[in-house]
N, C-alpha and C positions, 0 to 999 in steps of 0.2 A: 508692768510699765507704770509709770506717774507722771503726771501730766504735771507741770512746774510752773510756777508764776512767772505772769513775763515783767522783765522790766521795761516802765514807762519814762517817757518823756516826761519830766526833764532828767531825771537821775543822772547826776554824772558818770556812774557807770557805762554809758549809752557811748559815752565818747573817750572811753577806754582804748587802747590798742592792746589785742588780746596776741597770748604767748603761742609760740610757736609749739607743735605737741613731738616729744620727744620718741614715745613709742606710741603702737596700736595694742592695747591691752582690752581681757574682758570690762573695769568699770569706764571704760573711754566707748566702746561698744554697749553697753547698759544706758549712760550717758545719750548714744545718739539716737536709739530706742525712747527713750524719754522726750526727747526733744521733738522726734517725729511726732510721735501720740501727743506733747503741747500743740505742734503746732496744725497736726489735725481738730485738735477739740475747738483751735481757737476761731474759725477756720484761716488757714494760711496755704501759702504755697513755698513757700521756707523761711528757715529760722537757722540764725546763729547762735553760737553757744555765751554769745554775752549777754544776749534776750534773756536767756533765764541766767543771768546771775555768773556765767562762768566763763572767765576773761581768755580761752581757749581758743584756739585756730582751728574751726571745724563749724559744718554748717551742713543743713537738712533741705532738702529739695523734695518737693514731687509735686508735678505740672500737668496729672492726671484729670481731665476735666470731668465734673459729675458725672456718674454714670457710667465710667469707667472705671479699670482695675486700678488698683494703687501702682503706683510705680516709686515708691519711694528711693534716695540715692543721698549718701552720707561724701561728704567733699572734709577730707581733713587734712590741713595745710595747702589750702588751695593758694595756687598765684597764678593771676593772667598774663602767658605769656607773648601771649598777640593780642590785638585790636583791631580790627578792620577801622578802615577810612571811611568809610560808610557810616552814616546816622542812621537810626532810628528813634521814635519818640511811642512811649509807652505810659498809659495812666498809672502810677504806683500807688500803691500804699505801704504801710507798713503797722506791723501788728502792735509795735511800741509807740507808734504815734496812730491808737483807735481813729478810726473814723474821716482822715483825714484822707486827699486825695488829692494827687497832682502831674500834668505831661512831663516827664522827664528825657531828656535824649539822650543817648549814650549813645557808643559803638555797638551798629547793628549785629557783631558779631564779635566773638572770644576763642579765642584756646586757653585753656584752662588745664594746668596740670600740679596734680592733688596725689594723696594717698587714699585708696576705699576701705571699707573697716575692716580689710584683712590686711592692711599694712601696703598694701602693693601699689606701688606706683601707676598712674593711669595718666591719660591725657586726652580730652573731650575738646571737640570745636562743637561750637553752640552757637545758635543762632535765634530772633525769633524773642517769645516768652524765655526761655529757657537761656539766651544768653544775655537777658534785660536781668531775669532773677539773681542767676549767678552775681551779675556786677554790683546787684543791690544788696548781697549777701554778703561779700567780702567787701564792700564797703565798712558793713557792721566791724568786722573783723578789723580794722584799721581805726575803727575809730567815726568813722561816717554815717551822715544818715540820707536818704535821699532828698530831703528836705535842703541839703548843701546843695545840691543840683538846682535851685528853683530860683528865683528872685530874693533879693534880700529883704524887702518889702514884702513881700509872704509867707519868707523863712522866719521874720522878727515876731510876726502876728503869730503867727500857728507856736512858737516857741512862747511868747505871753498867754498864748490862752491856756496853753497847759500846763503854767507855771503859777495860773489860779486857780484850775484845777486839783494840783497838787495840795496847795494851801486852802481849798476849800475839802478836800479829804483828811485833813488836819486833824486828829481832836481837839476841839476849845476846852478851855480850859479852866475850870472851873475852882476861884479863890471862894472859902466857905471854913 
């Protein structure tokens, strides 16, 4: 497995809408392998496949808390096909906006039906951490970040600072 660079904020990539996958083949499964071990090295609790670079409809989970057994789970061409009425509010982060953190609310609950990485249709109701992640996952997947969820006056700020960051990762440039 190899552990892949994530892509960071601002990269236009980020706000991508990634392609729907046409089949479940072995390099689409090598693929979600990879993503899992990114997004454990990074540490995370899931990853999309535009994080690393691949404009794909699929995305990594596992909401195994320390000290527990992994429970990793591969969502490819996930769509939420319910929402509860219900709020909840969850502190997010996200792995391509490092360090940043913020209350998000969404719909305290999901159905979600996807393909698992043997092709087979499934359908999960989630609740909890686990139907906050999912919404923040296929978010990615469309083009989103949880940072659209926040104030615009927080989303502007956090979007400048990492748009110095970026330009301060720059190499200068040196005439001689």
């Amino acid at each position: 497995m190899t552990i892949k660079p994530l892509i960071i904020l601002p990269d236009p990539l980020l706000r991508q809408v990634s392609k729907p996958l046409e089949r479940v083949d072995e390099p689409l499964r090598k693929l979600a392998d990879d993503m899992l071990e990114t997004m454990y090295d990074a540490p995370g609790i899931g990853l999309a496949a535009i994080q690393v670079g691949e404009p794909l409809r699929m995305l990594v989970i596992d909401i195994a808390k320390e000290g527990e057994e992994r429970a990793p789970q591969v969502f490819i061409n996930p769509e939420i096909v319910h929402s509860s009425d219900e709020r909840s509010v969850y502190e997010e982060g996200c792995l391509s906006i490092p360090d940043y953190y913020a209350e998000v609310e969404r719909p305290a609950s999901v159905r979600v039906r996807f393909l698992d990485r043997e092709g087979k249709e499934q359908e999960i109701t989630a609740d909890g951490v686990m139907a906050t992640c999912l919404q923040h996952e296929i978010d990615h997947l469309n083009g989103v970040l949880f940072i659209d969820h926040i104030s615009r006056l927080k989303r502007d700020m956090v979007v400048k600072k990492f748009k110095k960051l970026a330009r301060d990762r720059q190499p200068s440039r040196l005439v001689g």
